[in-house]
LUMFITI-598854 format. One record per residue (C-alpha): residue number from 1; x, y, z. Coordinates in pm, 1 decimal, padded with zeros to 6 digits, always signed. Example, Ala and Ser with C-alpha at 12.3 -4.5 7.8 and 13.67 -1.06 7.14 Angstrom:
+-----+----------+----------+----------+
:   i :       px :       py :       pz :
+-----+----------+----------+----------+
:   1 : +01230.0 : -00450.0 : +00780.0 :
:   2 : +01367.0 : -00106.0 : +00714.0 :
+-----+----------+----------+----------+
END
This chain:
+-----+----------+----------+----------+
:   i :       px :       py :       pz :
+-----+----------+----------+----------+
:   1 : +00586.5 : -03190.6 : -00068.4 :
:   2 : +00945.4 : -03200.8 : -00042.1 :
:   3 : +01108.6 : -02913.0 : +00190.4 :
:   4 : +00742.1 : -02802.1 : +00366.7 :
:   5 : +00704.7 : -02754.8 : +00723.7 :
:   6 : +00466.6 : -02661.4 : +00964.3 :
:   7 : +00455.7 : -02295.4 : +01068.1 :
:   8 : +00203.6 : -02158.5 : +01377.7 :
:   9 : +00071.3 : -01817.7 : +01268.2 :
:  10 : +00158.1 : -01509.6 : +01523.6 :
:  11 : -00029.1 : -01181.1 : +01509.8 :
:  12 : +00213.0 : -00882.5 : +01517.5 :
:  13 : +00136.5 : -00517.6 : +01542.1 :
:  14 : +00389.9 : -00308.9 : +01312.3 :
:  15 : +00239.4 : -00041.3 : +01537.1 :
:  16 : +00337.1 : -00116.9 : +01887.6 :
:  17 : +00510.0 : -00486.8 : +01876.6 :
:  18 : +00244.8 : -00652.7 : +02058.1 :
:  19 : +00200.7 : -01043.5 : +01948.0 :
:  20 : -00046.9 : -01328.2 : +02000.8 :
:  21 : -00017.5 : -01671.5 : +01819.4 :
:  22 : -00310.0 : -01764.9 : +01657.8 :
:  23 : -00341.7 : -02090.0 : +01760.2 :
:  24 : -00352.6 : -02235.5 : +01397.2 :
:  25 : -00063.2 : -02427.8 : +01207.8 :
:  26 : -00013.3 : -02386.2 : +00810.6 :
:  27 : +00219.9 : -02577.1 : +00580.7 :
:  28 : +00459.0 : -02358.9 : +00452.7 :
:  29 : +00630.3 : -02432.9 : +00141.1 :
:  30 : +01011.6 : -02358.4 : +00036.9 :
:  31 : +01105.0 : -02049.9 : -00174.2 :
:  32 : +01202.5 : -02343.3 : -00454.3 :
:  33 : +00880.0 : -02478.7 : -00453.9 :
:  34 : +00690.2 : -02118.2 : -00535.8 :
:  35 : +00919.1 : -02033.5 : -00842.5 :
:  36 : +00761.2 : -02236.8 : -01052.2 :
:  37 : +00409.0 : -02129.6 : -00912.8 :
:  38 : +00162.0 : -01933.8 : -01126.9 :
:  39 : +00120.6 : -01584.2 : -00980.1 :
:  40 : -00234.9 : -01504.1 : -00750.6 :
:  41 : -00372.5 : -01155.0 : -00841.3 :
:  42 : -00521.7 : -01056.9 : -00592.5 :
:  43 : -00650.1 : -00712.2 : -00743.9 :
:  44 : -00827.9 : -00708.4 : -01066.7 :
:  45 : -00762.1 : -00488.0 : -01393.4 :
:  46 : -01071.8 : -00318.3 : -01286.8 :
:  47 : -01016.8 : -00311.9 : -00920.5 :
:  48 : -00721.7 : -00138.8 : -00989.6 :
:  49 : -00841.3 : +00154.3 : -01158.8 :
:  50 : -01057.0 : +00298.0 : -00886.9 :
:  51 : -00965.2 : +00571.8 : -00680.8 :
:  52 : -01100.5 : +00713.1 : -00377.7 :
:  53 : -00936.8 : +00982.1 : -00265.1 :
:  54 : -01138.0 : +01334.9 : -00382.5 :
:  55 : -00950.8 : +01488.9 : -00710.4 :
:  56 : -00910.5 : +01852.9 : -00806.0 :
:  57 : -00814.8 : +02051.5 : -01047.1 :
:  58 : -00418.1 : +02134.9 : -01014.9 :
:  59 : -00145.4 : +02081.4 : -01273.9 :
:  60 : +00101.3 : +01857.5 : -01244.2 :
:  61 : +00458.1 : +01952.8 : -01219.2 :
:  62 : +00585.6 : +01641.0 : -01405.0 :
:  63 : +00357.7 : +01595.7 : -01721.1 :
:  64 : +00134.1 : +01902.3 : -01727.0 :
:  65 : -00188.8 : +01709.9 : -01675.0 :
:  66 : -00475.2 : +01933.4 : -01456.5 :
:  67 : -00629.4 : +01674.7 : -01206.6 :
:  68 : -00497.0 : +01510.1 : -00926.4 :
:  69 : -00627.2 : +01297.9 : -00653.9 :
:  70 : -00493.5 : +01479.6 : -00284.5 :
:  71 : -00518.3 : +01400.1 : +00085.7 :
:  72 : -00357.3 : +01530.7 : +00407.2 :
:  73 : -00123.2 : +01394.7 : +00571.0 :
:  74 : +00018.9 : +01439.7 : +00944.8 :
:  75 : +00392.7 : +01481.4 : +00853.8 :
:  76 : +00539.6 : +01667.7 : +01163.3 :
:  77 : +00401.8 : +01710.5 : +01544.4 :
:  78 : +00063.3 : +01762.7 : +01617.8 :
:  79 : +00060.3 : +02147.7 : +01662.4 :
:  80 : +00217.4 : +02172.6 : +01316.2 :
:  81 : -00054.5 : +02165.3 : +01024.6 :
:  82 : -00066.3 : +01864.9 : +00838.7 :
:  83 : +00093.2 : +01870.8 : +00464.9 :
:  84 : -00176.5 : +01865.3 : +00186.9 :
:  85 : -00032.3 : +01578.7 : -00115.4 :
:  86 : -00164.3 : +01530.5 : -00476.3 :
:  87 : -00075.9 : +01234.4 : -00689.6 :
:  88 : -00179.2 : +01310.7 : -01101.7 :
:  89 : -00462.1 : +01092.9 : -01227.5 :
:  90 : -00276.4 : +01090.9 : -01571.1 :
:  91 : +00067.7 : +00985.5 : -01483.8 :
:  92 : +00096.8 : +00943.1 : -01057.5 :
:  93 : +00344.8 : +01183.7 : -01000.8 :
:  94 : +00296.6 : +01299.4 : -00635.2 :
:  95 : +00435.0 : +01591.6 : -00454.3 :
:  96 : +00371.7 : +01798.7 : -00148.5 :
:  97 : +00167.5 : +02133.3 : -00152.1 :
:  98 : +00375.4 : +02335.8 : +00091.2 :
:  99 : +00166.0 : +02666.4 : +00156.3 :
+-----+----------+----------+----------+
END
């Protein structure tokens, strides 16, 4: 194809910035040549509905509903306790529980 070239794939941590090549080459095509390109979807209708985090029963500030899914989260340093969130199951509004 017209405008592809060959690429070498490199690991990256986000984390810590620490690379490695992976010794393999790819073709990699121009952002022309993927407009026209059907879309992949990678997670199903189905796939996309599950949840699981642990729900409970809490009303949502935004639309009223009384379930949400929550989790804790370690927002500050570690001798600070970590902040509890909850994200509705009806409309995924998510806010902080500050207590």
């Amino acid at each position: 194809m017209k405008g592809q070239h060959d690429v070498t794939i490199t690991y990256l941590c986000d984390n810590c910035g620490y690379s490695n090549k992976a010794g393999k080459t790819v073709t990699q095509a121009t952002e022309e040549e993927l407009v026209n390109l059907a879309p992949i979807k990678v997670v199903g209708d189905k796939e996309n509905k599950l949840n699981t985090l642990p729900t409970t029963k809490i009303e949502c500030p935004k639309c009223g509903h009384d379930e949400a899914s929550w989790w804790f989260l370690q927002t500050r340093s570690g001798d600070e306790p970590p902040t509890q969130f909850y994200r509705c199951v009806k409309c995924n509004h998510t806010w902080r529980s500050y207590s």
